[in-house]
C-alpha positions as CSV (number, residue, x, y, z in Angstrom):
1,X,84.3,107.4,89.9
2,X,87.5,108.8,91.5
3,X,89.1,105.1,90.7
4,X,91.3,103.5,93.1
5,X,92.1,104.7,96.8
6,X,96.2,104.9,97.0
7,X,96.9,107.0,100.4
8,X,96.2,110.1,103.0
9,X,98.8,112.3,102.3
10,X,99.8,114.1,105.2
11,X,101.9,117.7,104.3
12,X,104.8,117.9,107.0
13,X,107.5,120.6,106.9
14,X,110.2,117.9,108.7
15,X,109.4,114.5,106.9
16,X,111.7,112.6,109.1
17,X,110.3,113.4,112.3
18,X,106.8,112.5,110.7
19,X,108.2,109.1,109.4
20,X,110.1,108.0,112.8
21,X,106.7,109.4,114.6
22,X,104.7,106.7,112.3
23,X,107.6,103.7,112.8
24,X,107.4,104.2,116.3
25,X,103.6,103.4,116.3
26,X,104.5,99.9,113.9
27,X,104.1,101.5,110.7
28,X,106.7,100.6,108.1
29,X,108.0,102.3,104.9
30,X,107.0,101.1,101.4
31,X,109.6,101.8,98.5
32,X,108.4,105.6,96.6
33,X,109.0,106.4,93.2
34,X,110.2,109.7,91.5
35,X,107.2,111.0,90.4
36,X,107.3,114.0,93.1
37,X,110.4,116.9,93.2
38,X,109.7,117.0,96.9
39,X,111.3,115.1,99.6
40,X,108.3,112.0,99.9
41,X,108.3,108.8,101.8
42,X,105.4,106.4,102.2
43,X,104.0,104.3,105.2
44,X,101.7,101.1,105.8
45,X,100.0,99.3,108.6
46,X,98.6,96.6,106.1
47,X,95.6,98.2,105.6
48,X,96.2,101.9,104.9
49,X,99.1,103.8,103.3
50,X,99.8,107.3,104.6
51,X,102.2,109.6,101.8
52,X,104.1,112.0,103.8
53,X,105.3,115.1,101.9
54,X,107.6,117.7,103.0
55,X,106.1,120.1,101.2
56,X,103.2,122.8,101.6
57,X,100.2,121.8,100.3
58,X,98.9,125.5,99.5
59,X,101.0,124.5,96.2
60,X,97.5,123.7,94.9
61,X,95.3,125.5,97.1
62,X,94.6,122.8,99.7
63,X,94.9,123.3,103.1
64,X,98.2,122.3,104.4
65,X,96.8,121.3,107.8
66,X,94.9,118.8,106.4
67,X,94.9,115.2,105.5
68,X,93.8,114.7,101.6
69,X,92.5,111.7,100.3
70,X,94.5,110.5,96.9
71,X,93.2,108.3,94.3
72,X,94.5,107.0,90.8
73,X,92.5,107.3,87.9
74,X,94.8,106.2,84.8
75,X,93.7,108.1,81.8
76,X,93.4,111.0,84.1
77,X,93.1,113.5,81.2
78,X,90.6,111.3,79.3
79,X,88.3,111.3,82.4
80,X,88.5,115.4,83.2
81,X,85.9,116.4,81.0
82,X,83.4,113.2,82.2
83,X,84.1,114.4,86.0
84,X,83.0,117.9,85.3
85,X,80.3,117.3,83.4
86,X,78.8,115.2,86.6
87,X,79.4,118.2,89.0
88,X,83.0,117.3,90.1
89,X,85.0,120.7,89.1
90,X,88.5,120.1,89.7
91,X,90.2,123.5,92.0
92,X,93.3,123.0,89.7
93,X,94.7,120.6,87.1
94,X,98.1,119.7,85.9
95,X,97.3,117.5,82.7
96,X,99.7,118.6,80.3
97,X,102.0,116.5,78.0
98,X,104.8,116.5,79.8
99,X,103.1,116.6,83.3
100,X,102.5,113.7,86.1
101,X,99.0,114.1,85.5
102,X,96.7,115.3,88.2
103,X,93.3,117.1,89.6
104,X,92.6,118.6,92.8
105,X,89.3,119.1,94.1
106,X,87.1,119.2,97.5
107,X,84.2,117.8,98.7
108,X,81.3,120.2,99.5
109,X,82.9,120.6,103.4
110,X,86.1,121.3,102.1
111,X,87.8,117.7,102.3
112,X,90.6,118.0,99.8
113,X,91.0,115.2,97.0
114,X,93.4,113.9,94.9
115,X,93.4,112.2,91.6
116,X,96.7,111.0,89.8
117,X,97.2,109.4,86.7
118,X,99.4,106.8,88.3
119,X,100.5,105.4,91.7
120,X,103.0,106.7,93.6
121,X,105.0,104.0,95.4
122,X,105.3,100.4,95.1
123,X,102.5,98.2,97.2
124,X,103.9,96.0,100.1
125,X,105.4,92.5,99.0
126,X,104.9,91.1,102.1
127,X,102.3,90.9,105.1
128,X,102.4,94.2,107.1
129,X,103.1,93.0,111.3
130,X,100.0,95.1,113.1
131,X,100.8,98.4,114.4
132,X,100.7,99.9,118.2
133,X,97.3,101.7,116.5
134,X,95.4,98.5,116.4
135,X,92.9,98.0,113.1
136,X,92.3,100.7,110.8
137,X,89.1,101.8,110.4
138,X,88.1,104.5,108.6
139,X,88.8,108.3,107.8
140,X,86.3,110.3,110.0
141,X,85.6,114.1,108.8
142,X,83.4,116.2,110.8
143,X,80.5,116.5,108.8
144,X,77.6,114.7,110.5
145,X,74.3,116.2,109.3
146,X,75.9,117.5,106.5
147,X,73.8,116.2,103.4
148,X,75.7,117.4,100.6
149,X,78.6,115.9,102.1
150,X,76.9,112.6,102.4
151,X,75.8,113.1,98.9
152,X,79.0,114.3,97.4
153,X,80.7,110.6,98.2
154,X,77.7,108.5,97.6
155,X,77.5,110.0,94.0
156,X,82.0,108.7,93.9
157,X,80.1,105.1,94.9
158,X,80.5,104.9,98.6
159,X,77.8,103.5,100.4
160,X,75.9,105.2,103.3
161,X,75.1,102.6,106.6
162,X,73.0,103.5,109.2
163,X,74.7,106.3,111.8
164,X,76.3,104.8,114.3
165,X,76.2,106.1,118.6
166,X,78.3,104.5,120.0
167,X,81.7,104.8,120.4
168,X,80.9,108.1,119.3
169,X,78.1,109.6,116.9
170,X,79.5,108.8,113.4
171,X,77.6,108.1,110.1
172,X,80.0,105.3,108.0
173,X,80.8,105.4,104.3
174,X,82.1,102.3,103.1
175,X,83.3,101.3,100.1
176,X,85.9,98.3,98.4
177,X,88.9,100.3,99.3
178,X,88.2,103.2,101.8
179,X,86.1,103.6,104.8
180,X,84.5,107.1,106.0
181,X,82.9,108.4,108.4
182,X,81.0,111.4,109.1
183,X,81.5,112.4,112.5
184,X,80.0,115.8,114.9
185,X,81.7,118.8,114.3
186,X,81.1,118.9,118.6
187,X,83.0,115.7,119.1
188,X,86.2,117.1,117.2
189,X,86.6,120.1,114.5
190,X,89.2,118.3,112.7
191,X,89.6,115.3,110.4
192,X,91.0,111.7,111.9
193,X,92.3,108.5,111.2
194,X,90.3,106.1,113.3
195,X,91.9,102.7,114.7
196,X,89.9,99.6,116.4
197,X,91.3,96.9,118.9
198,X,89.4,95.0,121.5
199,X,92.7,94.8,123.6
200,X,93.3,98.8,123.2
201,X,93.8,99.0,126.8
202,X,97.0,97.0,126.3
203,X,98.3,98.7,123.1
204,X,98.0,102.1,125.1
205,X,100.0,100.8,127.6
206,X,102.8,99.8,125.3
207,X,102.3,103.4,124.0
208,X,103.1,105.1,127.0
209,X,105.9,102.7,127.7
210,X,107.4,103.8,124.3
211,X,107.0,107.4,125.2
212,X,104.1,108.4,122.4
213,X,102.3,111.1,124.1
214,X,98.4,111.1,124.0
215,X,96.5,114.4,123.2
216,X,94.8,115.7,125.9
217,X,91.6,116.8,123.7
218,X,89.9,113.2,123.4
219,X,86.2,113.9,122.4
220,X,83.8,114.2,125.0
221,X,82.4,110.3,126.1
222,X,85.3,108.4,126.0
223,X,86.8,106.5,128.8
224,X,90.8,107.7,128.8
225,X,92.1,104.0,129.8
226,X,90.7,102.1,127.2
227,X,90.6,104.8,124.6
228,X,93.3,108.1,123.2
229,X,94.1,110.7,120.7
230,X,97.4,111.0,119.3
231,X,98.9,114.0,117.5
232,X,101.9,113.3,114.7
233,X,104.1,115.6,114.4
234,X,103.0,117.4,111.0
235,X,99.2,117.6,112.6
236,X,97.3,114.8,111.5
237,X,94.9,113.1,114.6
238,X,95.1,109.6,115.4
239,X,91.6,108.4,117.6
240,X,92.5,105.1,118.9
241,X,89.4,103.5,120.1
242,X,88.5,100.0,122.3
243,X,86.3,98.2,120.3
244,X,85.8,95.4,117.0
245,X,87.0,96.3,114.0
């Protein structure tokens, strides 16, 4: 429905210090093209790609705090009027001839979403090595119990599993491309990026070796030695939990 997942793009007013943040953790940068005016640079662990823009992301009425999940759709403007007419009304639009074509909307909690006409940067050539983060997992919103949510992205095609407990209460939503997860408002009020490793323990202590502070707001439950939260410098959360991918 929205096509193909291409990145979280992450709105940070100093891109450099969000990029260096992001190599330190084992991230590296993917070549960008020129399709944004603003200062952009791309990131991959192998198995997600974060777009870092230094720009504010109130441009299009999204919240400039949060994470928003891009997509490409080519034939953008062909698909508009299909979108709508299955309940998903686009916030703004730039779909114009001489425009990079593009629609902005939100899920029913607010989640911001992005579809582009095209991609954005150039996918990895080579293998990715693994980051300090361990395996990426899935993009958690806090929206557990929220119906509409749930049924906003299984109406896109992603597929509801059974709610998980355990590490913490989270309802998945998988799909090809992208994982979700629905997580309690309780457990934390903001959206995160959630990484997996059965030897966290270790990659936390090459984390604090490397100087990478850990948030001191981990949600409630967790055990601190085996488990952290990580803050990047332009906001976005990073829960790094002990466990299979």
């Amino acid at each position: 429905m929205f096509g193909r997942f291409l990145e979280i793009s992450l709105a940070s007013a100093d891109i450099a210090a969000s990029v260096q943040f992001y190599e330190r953790l084992g991230f590296t940068q993917l070549t960008a093209n020129d399709s944004w005016a603003h200062p952009y640079g791309v990131l991959t662990d192998g198995h997600v790609c974060l777009g870092v823009h230094q720009r504010s992301e109130r441009a299009h009425g999204a919240n400039a705090t949060t994470p928003v999940l891009s997509f490409v759709l080519p034939e953008l403007a062909a698909h508009a009027r299909a979108l709508s007419e299955r309940g998903f009304e686009a916030r703004s639009a730039l779909l114009g001839e001489t425009d990079f074509h593009q629609l902005h909307l939100s899920d029913p909690a607010g989640q911001d979403i992005t579809l582009l006409e095209a991609r954005t940067f150039s996918p990895a050539l080579r293998r990715q090595r693994e980051s300090l983060c361990g395996w990426f997992s899935a993009y958690s919103m806090p929206a557990l119990g929220n119906e509409a949510v749930r049924g906003f992205w299984e109406r896109v095609g992603f597929v509801a599993l059974d709610e998980q407990e355990q590490p913490l209460p989270n309802l998945p939503l998988v799909s090809d491309h992208l994982s979700l997860a629905l997580h309690a408002t309780r457990a934390m009020a903001a959206p995160m990026l959630v990484f997996t490793d059965p030897a966290m323990a270790e990659k936390l202590a090459l984390l604090d070796a490397a100087g990478i502070e850990r948030s001191a707001e981990l949600p409630r439950g967790l055990d601190r030695n085996s488990n952290a939260l990580l803050e990047a410098p332009e906001g976005t959360l990073l829960l790094l939990l002990a466990g299979e991918p």
